[in-house]
C-alpha positions as CSV (number, residue, x, y, z in Angstrom):
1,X,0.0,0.0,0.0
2,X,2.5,3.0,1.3
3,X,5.7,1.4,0.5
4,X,8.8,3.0,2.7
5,X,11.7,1.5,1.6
6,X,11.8,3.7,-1.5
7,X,11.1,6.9,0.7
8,X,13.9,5.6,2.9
9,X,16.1,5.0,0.1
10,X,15.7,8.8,-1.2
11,X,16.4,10.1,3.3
12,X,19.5,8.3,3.2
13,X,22.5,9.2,0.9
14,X,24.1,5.5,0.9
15,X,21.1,3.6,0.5
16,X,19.8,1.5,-2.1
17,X,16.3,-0.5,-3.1
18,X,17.6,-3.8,-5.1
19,X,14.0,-5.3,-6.3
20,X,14.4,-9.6,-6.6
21,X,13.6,-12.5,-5.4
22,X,17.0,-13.8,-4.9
23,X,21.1,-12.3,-5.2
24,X,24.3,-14.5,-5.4
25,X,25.3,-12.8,-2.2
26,X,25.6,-9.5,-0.3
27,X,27.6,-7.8,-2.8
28,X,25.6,-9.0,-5.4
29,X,22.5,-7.8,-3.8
30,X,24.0,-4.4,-3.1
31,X,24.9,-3.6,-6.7
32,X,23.5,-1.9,-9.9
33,X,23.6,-3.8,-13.3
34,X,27.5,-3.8,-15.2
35,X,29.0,-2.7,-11.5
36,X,31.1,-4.5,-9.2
37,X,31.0,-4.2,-5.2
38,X,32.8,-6.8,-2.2
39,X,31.3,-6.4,0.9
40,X,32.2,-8.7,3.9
41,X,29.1,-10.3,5.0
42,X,30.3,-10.4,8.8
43,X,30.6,-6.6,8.8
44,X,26.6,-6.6,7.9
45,X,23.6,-6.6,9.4
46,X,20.4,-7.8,8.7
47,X,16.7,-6.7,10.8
48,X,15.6,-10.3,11.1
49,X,12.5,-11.4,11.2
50,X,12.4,-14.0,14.3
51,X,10.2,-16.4,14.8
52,X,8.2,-14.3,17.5
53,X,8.1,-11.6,20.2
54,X,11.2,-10.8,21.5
55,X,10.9,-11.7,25.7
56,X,10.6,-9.5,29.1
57,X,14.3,-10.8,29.3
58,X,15.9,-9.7,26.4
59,X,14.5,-6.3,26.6
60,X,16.2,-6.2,30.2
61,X,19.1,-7.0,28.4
62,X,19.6,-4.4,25.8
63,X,18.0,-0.8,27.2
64,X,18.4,0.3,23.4
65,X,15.6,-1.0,21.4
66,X,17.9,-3.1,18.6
67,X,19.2,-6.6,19.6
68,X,21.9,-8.6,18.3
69,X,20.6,-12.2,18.7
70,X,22.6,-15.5,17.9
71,X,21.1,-18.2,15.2
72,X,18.5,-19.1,17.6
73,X,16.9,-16.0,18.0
74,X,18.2,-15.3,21.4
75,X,20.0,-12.0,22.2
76,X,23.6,-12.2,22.5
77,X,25.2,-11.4,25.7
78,X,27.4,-8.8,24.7
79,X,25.1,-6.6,22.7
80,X,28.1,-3.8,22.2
81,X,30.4,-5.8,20.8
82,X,27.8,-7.2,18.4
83,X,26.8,-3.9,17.4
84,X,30.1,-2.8,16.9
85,X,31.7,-2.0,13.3
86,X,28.7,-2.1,11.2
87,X,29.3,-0.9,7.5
88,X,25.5,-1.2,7.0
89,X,21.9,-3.2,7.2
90,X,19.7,-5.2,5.1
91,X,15.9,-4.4,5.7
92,X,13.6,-7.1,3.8
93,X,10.6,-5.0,2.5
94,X,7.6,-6.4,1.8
95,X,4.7,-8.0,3.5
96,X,5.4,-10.9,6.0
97,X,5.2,-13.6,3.5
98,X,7.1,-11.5,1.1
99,X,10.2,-10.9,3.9
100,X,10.0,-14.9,4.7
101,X,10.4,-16.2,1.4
102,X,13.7,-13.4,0.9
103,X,14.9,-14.8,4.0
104,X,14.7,-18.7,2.8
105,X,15.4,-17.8,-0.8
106,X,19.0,-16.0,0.1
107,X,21.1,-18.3,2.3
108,X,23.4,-15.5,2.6
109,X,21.9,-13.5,4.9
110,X,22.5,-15.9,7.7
111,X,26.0,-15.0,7.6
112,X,25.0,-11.5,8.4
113,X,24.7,-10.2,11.9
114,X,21.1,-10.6,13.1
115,X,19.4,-7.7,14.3
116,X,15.9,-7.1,15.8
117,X,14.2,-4.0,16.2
118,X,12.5,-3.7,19.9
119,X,9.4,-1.1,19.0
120,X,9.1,1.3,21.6
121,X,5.5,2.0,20.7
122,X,3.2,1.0,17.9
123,X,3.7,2.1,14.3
124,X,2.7,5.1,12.7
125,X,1.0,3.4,10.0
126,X,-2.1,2.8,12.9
127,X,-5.4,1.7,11.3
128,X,-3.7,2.4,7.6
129,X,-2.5,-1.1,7.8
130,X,-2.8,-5.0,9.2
131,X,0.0,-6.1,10.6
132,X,1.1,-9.7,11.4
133,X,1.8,-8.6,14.8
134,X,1.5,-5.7,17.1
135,X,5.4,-4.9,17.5
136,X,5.6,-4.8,13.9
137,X,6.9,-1.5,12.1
138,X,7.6,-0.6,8.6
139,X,10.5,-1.1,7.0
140,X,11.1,2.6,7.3
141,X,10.2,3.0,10.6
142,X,12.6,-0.1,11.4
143,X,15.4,1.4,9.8
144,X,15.0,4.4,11.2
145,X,15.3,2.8,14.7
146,X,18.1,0.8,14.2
147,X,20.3,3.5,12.5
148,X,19.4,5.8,15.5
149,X,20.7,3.3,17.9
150,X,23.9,2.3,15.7
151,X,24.7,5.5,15.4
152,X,23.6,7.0,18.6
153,X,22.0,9.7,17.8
154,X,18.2,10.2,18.3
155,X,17.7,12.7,15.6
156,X,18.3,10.3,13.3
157,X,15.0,8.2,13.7
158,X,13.1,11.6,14.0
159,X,14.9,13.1,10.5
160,X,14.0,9.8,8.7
161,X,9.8,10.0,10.5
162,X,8.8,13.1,9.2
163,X,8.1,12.0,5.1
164,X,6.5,9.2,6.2
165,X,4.2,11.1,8.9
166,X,3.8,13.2,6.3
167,X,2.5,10.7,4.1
168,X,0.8,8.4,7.0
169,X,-1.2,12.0,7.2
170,X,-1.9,12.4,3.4
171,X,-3.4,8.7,3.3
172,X,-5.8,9.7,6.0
173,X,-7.0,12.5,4.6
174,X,-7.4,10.8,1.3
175,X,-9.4,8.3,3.1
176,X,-7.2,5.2,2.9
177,X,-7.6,2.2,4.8
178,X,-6.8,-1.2,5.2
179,X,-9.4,-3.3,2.6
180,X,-8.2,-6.4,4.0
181,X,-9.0,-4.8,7.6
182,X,-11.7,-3.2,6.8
183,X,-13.3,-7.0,5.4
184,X,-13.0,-8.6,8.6
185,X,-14.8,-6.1,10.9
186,X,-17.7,-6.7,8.1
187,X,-18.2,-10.2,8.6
């Protein structure tokens, strides 16, 4: 419906949207058509989906709202030094289904640091949109988080929220809501 990735890509000066079902690898995935780029897999994140909510435990853990977790979904224990040395993130856009079959149909991204983004409140899409589950942001809103708390710096989240609150707001005044939502409360 109100796709973010691409407003994302055009906030951010190093980002880019690579449209697919499936890359070679990272450096594959990260480059345009006749250009070459290496990029170490182990120096990369990726905002992983997990199987589930993230526990009472973990977010004791980690005060920031991103977690490193291991293969098993669990947060690391040493959260800085699994932050540490980033050169940048993969966000899977899409719906849910979308971002699961990306994740099964590119084996590389396990090699990739895992992280998870910890919602500190709901997501400004509201009533615009179903989500799969109530912690769930966009991929805007996601990357928006995570950069904030990589790079420490607050602003960040809030420079990257106002186009999209700007068009969350548009969609409401043009009287767009969720069809698939809207369905359901009819039955």
């Amino acid at each position: 419906m109100l796709g973010t990735a691409r407003l994302l890509a055009h906030s951010l000066t190093d980002a880019r949207v690579s449209v697919g079902l499936s890359w070679r690898n990272l450096g594959h995935a990260l480059t345009l058509p006749n250009e070459q780029r290496s990029a170490d897999p182990r120096q990369w994140g990726v905002l992983y989906l997990g199987g589930g909510k993230i526990g009472d435990n973990a977010r004791r853990l980690c005060k920031d709202p991103l977690l490193a977790v291991g293969r098993d979904g669990e947060p690391l224990a040493d959260q800085a030094t699994a932050l540490a040395g980033l050169q940048g993130i993969v966000a899977l856009d899409g719906n849910w289904a979308q971002a699961k079959a990306l994740w099964w149909r590119n084996a590389w991204l396990t090699r990739l640091r895992r992280l998870v983004v910890v919602p500190d409140g709901p997501s400004l899409y509201g009533n615009l949109r179903r989500e799969a589950r109530a912690d769930a942001l966009s991929t805007l809103e996601s990357v928006a988080l995570a950069l904030s708390v990589l790079e420490r710096d607050a602003t960040i989240r809030e420079r990257l929220l106002v186009p999209f609150r700007e068009l969350v707001g548009r969609a409401r005044s043009a009287g767009i809501r969720d069809s698939k939502r809207d369905r359901r409360t009819r039955r």
